[in-house]
C-alpha atoms as a printed R data frame, in Angstrom:
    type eleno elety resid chain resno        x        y        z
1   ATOM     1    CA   UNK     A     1 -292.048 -217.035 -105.078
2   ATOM     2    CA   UNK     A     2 -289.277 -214.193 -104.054
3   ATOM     3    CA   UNK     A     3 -288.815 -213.208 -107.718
4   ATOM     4    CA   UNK     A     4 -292.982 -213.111 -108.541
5   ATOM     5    CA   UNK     A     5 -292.937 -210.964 -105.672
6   ATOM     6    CA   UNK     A     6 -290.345 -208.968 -107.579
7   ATOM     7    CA   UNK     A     7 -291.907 -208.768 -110.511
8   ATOM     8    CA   UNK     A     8 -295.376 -207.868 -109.201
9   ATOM     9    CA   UNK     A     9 -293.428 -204.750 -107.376
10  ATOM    10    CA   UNK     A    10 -291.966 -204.123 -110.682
11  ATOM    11    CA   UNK     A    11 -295.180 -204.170 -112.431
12  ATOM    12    CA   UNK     A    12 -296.285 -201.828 -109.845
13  ATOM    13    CA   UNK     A    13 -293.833 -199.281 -110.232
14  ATOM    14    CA   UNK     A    14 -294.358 -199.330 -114.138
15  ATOM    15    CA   UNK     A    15 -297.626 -199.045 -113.630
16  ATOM    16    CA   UNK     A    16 -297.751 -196.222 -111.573
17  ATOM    17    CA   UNK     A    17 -299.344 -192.735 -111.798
18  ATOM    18    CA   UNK     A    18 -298.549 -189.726 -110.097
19  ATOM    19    CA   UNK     A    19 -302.410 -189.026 -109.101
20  ATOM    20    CA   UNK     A    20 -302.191 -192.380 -106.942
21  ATOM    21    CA   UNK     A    21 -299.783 -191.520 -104.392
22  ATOM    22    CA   UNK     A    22 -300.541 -187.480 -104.179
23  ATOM    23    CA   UNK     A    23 -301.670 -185.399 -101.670
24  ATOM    24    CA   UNK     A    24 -305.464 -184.145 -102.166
25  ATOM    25    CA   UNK     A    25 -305.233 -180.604 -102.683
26  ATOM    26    CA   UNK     A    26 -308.028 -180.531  -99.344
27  ATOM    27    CA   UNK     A    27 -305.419 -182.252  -97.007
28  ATOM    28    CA   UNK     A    28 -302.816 -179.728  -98.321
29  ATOM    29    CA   UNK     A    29 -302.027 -176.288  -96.933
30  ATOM    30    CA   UNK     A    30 -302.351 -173.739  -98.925
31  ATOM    31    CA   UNK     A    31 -302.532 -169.945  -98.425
32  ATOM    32    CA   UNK     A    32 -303.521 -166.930 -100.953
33  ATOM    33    CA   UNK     A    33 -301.035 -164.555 -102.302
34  ATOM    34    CA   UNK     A    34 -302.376 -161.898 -100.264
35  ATOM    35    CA   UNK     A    35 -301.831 -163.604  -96.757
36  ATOM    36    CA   UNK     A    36 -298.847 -162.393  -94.744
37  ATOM    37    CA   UNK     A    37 -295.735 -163.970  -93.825
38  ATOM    38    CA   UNK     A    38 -297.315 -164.255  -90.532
39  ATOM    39    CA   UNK     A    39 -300.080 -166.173  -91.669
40  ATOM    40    CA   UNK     A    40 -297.679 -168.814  -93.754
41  ATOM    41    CA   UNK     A    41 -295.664 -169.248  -90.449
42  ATOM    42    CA   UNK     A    42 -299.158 -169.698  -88.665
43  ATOM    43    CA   UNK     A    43 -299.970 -172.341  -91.156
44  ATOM    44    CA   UNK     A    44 -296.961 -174.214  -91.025
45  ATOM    45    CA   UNK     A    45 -296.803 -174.286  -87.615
46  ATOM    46    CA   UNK     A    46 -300.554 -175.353  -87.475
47  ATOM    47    CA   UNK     A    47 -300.412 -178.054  -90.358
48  ATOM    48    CA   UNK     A    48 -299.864 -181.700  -89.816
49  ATOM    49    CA   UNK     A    49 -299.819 -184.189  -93.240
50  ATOM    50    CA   UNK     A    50 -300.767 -187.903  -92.457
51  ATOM    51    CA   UNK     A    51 -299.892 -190.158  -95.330
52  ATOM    52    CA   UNK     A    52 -299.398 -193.668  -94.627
53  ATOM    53    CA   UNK     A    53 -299.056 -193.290  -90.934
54  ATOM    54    CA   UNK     A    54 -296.736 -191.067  -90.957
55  ATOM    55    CA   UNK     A    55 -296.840 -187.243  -89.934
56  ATOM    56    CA   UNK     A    56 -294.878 -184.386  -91.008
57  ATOM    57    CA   UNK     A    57 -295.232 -180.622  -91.095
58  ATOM    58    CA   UNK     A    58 -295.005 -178.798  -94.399
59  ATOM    59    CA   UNK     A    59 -291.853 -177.888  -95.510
60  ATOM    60    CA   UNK     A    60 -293.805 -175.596  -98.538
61  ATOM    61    CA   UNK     A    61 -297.550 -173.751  -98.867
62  ATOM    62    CA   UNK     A    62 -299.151 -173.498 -102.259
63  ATOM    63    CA   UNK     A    63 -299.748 -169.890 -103.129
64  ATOM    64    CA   UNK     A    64 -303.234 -169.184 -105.285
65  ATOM    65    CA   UNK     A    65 -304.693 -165.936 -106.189
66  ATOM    66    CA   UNK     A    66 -308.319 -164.726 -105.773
67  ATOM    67    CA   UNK     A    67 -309.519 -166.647 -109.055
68  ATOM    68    CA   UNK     A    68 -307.921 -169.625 -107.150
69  ATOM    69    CA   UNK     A    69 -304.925 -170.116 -109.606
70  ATOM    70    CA   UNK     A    70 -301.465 -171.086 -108.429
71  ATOM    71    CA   UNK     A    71 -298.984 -168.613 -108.652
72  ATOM    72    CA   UNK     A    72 -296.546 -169.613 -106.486
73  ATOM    73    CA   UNK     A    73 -295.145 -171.412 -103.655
74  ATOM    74    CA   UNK     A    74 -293.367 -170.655 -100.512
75  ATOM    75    CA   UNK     A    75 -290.895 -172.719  -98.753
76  ATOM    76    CA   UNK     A    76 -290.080 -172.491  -95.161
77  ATOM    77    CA   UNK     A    77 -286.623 -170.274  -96.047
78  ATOM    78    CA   UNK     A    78 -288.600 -168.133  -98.072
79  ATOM    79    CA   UNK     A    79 -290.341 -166.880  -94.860
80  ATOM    80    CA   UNK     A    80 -287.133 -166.567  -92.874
81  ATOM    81    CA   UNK     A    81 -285.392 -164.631  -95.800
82  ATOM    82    CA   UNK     A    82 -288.840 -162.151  -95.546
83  ATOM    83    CA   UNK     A    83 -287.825 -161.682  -91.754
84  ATOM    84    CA   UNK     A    84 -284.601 -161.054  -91.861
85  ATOM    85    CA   UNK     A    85 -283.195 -157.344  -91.353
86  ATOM    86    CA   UNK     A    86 -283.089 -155.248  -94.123
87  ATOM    87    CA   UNK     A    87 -279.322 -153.946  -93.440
88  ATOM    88    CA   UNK     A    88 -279.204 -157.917  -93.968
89  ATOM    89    CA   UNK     A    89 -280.933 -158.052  -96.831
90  ATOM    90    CA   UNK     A    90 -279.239 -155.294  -99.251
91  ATOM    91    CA   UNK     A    91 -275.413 -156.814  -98.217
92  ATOM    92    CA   UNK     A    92 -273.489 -159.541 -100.203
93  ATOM    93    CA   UNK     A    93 -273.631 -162.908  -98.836
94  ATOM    94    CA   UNK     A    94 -270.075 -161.834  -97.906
95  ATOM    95    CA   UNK     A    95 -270.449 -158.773  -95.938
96  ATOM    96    CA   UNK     A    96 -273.295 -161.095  -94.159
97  ATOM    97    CA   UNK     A    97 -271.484 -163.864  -93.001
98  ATOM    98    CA   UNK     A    98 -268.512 -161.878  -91.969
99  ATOM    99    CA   UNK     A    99 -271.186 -160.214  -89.640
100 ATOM   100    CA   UNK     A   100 -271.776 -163.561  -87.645
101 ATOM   101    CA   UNK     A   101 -267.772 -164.226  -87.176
102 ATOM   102    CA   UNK     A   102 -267.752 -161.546  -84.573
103 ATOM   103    CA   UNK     A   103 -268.045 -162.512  -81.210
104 ATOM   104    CA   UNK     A   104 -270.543 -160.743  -79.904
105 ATOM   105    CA   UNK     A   105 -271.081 -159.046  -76.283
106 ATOM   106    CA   UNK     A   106 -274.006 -161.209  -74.265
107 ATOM   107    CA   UNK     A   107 -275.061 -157.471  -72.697
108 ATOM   108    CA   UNK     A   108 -275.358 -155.879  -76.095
109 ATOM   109    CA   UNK     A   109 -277.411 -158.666  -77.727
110 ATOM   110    CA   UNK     A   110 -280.165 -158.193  -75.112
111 ATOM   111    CA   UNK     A   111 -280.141 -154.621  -75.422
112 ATOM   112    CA   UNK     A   112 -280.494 -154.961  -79.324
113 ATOM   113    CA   UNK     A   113 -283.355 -158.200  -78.882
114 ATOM   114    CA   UNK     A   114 -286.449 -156.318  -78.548
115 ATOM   115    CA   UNK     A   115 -285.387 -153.837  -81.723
116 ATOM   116    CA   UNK     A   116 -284.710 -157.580  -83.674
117 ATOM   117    CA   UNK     A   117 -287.901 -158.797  -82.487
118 ATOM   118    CA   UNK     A   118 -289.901 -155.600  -83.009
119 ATOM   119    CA   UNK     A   119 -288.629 -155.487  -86.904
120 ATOM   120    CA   UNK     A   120 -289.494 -159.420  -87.290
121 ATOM   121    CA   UNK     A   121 -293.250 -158.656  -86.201
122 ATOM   122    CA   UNK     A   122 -293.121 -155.795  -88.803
123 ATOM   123    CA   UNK     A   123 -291.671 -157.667  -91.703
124 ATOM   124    CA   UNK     A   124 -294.555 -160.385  -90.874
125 ATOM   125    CA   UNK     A   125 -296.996 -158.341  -91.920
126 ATOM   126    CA   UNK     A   126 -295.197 -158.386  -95.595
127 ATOM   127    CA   UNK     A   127 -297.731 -160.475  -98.264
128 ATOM   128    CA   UNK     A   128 -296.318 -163.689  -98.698
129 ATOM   129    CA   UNK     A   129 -296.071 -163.080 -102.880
130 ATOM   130    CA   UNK     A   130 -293.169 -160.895 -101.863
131 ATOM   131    CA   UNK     A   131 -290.899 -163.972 -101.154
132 ATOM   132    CA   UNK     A   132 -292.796 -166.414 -102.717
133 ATOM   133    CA   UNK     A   133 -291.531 -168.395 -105.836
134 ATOM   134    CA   UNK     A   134 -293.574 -167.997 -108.664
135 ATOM   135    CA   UNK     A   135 -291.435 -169.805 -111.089
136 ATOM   136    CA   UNK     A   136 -293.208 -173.604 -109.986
137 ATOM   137    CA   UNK     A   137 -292.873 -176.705 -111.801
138 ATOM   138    CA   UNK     A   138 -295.980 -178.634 -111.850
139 ATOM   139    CA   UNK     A   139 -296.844 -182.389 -112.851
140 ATOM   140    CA   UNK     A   140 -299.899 -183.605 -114.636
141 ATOM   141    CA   UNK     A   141 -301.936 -186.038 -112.672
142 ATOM   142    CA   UNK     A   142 -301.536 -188.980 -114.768
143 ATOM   143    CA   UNK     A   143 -298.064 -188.824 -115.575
144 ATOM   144    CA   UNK     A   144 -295.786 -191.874 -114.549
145 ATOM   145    CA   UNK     A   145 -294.095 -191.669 -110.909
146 ATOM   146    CA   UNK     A   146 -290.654 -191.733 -113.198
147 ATOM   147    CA   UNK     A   147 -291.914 -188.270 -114.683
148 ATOM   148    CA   UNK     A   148 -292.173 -187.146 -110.714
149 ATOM   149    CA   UNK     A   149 -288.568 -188.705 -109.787
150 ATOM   150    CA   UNK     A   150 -286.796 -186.970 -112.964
151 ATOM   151    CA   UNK     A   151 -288.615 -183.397 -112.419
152 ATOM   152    CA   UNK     A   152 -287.537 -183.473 -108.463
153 ATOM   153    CA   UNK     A   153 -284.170 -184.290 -109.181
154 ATOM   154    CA   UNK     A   154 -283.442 -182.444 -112.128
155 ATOM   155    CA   UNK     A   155 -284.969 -179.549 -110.209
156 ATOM   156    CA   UNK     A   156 -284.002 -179.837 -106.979
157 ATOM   157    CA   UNK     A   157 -287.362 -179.793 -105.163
158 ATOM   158    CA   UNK     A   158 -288.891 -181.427 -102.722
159 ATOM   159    CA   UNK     A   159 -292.576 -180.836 -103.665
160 ATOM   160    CA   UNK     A   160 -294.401 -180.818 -107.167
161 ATOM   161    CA   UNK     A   161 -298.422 -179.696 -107.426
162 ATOM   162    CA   UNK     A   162 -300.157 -181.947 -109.277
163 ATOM   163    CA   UNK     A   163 -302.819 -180.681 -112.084
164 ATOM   164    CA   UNK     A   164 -305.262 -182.332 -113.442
165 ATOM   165    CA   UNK     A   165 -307.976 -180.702 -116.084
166 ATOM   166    CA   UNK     A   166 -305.791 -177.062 -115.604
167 ATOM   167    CA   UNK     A   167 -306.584 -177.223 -111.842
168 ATOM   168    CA   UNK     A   168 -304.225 -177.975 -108.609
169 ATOM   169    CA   UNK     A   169 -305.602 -181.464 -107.565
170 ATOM   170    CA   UNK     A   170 -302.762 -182.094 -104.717
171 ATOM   171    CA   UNK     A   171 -299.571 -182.483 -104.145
172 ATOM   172    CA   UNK     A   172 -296.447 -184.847 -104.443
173 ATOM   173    CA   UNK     A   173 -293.263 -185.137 -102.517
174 ATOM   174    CA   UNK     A   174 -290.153 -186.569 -102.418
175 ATOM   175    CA   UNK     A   175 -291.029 -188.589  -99.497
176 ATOM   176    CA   UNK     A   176 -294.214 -190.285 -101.421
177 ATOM   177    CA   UNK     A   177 -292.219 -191.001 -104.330
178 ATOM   178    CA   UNK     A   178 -289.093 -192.283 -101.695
179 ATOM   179    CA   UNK     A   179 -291.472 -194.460  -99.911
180 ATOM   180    CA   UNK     A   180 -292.558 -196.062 -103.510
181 ATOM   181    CA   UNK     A   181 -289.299 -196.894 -104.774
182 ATOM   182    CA   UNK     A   182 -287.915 -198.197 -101.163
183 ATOM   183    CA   UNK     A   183 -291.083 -200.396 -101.914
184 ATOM   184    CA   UNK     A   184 -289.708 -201.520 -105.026
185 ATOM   185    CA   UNK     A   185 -285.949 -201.429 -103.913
186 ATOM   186    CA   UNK     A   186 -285.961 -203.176 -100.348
């Protein structure tokens, strides 16, 4: 009995197609390439996925144009690396972190707050293409959930859109394709 139930788990995960354990494309935030960095942050913030009784916010948007093709996707440390300073952004990762070592006087990081804040709001108005990753690795709908595992890992990504017929159909992410083989595993 334990090892049919094995094998029909098995037969499941051989069977399996990307398309069955995605995200519809409806159910998935998205945002066009023209929206701000304020408006990604807006729809993170605002976004809750429900898959299998389980909710999460968005760790990544889909990016589309006006003809409603993807051309990118932003992460959550895209948006943060949009906001940072600019003195920030032209230094080495060196110079940078040697920047945060300093201890710092309480009084003088109030007084410089509001300028910090102030420049934040600015750089939210930026259009979210400007940090967005345009380089995106997609999936076809029907390929096998192995397909999925191999292109996340080799990768390094958490998310992959899913097309179907040349169109974004949805979404899959690591923790679909987790939950499948802990299925199979446990």
């Amino acid at each position: 009995m334990v090892r049919q139930m094995a094998n029909g788990k098995a037969e499941r995960l051989k069977a399996m197609r990307v398309g069955e354990i995605m995200i519809p494309l409806e159910q998935y935030p998205h945002v066009c390439d023209t929206c701000t960095l304020g408006e990604a942050i807006t729809r993170m913030e605002t976004s809750q996925l429900e898959v299998g009784g389980r909710r999460s916010l968005p760790r990544l948007l889909l990016v589309f144009d006006s003809d409603e093709q993807l051309v990118g996707l932003v992460r959550r440390r895209d948006v943060l690396r949009g906001l940072e300073p600019r003195f920030l952004q032209e230094r080495p990762p060196e110079y940078q972190r040697r920047l945060f070592e300093v201890e710092v006087d309480p009084n003088l990081l109030e007084l410089s707050s509001d300028h910090l804040i102030a420049g934040m709001k600015e750089r939210a108005e930026r259009p979210v293409r400007s940090v967005m990753v345009s380089d995106v690795v997609t999936i076809d709908y029907d390929d096998h959930i192995m397909k999925a595992i191999f292109e996340i890992v080799t990768h390094d990504i958490t998310a992959l859109p899913v097309v179907k017929d040349g169109r974004v159909v949805g979404v899959v992410r690591t923790v679909e394709v987790f939950h499948e083989v802990a299925k199979l595993v446990l």
